[in-house]
C-alpha positions as CSV (number, residue, x, y, z in Angstrom):
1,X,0.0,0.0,0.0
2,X,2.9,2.4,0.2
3,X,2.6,3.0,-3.2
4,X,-0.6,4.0,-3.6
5,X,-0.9,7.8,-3.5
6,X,-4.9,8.2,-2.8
7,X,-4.8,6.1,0.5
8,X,-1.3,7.9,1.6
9,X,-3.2,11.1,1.3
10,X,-6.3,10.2,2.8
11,X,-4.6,8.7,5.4
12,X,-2.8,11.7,6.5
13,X,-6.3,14.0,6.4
14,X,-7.9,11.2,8.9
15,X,-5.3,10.4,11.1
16,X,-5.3,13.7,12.5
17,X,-9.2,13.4,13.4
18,X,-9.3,10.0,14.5
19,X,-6.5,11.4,17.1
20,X,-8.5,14.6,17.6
21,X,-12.4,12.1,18.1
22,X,-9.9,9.9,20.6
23,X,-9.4,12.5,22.9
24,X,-12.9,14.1,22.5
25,X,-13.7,10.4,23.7
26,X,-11.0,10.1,26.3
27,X,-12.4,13.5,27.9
28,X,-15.8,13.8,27.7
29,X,-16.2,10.3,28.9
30,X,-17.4,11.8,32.7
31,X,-20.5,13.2,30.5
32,X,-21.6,10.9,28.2
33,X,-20.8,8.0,26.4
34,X,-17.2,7.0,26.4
35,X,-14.0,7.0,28.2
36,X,-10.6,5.4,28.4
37,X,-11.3,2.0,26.9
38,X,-13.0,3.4,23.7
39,X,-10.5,6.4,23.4
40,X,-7.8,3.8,23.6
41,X,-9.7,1.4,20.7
42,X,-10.0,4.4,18.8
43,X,-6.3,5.9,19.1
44,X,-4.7,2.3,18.6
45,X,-6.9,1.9,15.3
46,X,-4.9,5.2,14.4
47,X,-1.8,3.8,14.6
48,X,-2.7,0.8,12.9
49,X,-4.0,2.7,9.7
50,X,-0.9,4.8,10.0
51,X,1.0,1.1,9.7
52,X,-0.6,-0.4,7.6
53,X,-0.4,3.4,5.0
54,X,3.6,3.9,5.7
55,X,4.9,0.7,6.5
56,X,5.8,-1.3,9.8
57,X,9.0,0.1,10.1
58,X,8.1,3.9,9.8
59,X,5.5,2.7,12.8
60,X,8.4,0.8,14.8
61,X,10.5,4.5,14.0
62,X,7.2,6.3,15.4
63,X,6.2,4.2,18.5
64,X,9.2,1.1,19.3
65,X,8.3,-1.4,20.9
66,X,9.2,-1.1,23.8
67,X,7.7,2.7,24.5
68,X,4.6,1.0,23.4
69,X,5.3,-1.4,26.9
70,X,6.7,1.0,28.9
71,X,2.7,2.9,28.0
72,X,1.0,-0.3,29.3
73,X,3.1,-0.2,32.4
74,X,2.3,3.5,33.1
75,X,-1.3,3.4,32.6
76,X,-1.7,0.7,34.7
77,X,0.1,2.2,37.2
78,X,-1.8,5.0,37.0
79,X,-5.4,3.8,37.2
80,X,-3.2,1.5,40.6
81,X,-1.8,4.5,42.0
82,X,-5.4,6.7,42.3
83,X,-6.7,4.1,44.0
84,X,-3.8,3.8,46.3
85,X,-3.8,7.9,47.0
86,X,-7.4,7.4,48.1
87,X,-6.2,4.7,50.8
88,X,-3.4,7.5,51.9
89,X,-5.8,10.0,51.5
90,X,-7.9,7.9,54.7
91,X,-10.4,6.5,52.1
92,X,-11.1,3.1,50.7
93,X,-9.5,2.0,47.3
94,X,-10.5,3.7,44.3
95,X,-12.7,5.9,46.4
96,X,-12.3,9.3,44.6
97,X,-14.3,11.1,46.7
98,X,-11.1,11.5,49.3
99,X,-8.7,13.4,46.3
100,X,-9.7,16.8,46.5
101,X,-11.8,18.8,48.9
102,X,-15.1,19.2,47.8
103,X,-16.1,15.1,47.2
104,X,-17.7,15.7,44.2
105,X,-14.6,17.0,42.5
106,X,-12.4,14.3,43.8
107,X,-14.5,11.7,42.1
108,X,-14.6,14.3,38.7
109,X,-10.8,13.9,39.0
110,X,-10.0,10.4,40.1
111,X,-12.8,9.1,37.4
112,X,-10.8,11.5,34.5
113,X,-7.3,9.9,35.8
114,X,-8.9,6.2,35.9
115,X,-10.4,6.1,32.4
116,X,-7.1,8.3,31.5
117,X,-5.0,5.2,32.4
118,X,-7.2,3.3,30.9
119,X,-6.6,4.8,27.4
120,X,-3.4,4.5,27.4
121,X,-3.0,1.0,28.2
122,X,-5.7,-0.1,25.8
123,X,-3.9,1.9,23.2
124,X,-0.4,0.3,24.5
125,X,-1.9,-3.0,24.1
126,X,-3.5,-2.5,20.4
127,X,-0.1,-1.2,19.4
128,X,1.6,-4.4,21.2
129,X,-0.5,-6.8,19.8
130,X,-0.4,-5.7,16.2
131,X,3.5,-5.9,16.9
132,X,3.1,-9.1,17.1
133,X,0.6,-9.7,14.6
134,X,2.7,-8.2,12.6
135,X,5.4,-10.4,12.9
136,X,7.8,-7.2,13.9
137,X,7.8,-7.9,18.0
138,X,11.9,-7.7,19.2
């Protein structure tokens, strides 16, 4: 597909709003329908078109490998470690009420840092496994 000019070029007008639609997704999960595991779908499926356009080894120059592990190590660490400040925050797991406050922007922020962890290891993860789908995994 690297040859073909129509897709290259169409590829480069909709990468930029399927990035742009992930992050609408990511962040106005708290209001409607959406949040980190969708954002995530929806960002990896970017980086899969921008593969499969430019070629696997332009995507292993753009994301390697292993930044796309060290992203599924940080988002879960994130999502982990908001649910840890709640317990040194005297509150239960994953209770976001105990992060700011006023309880009702605590749980605005700890659910907009949970489904942000989220994102990004779902995204890690697409990007992994096409890796090594792709036969490309070091």
């Amino acid at each position: 597909m690297r040859g073909n000019v129509i897709l290259r070029i169409a590829a480069k007008l909709l990468i930029p709003c399927i990035l742009l639609f992930a992050l609408y997704v990511q962040f106005h999960g708290d209001y409607g329908p959406g949040g980190g595991f969708q954002a995530g779908v929806i960002f990896g499926s970017a980086f899969i078109l921008y593969a499969l356009i430019v070629g696997i080894d332009a995507a292993r120059q753009a994301v390697p490998a292993i930044a796309s592990r060290i992203a599924l190590a940080l988002g879960l660490l994130l999502y982990a470690g908001v649910g840890v400040a709640g317990l040194f925050l005297d509150g239960r797991y994953l209770n976001y009420s105990v992060l700011a406050d006023v309880p009702t922007t605590g749980q605005h922020l700890g659910i907009a840092l949970i489904e942000l962890g989220v994102g990004i290891t779902v995204a890690a993860a697409m990007i992994t496994v096409f890796y090594v789908f792709a036969g490309e995994e070091r």
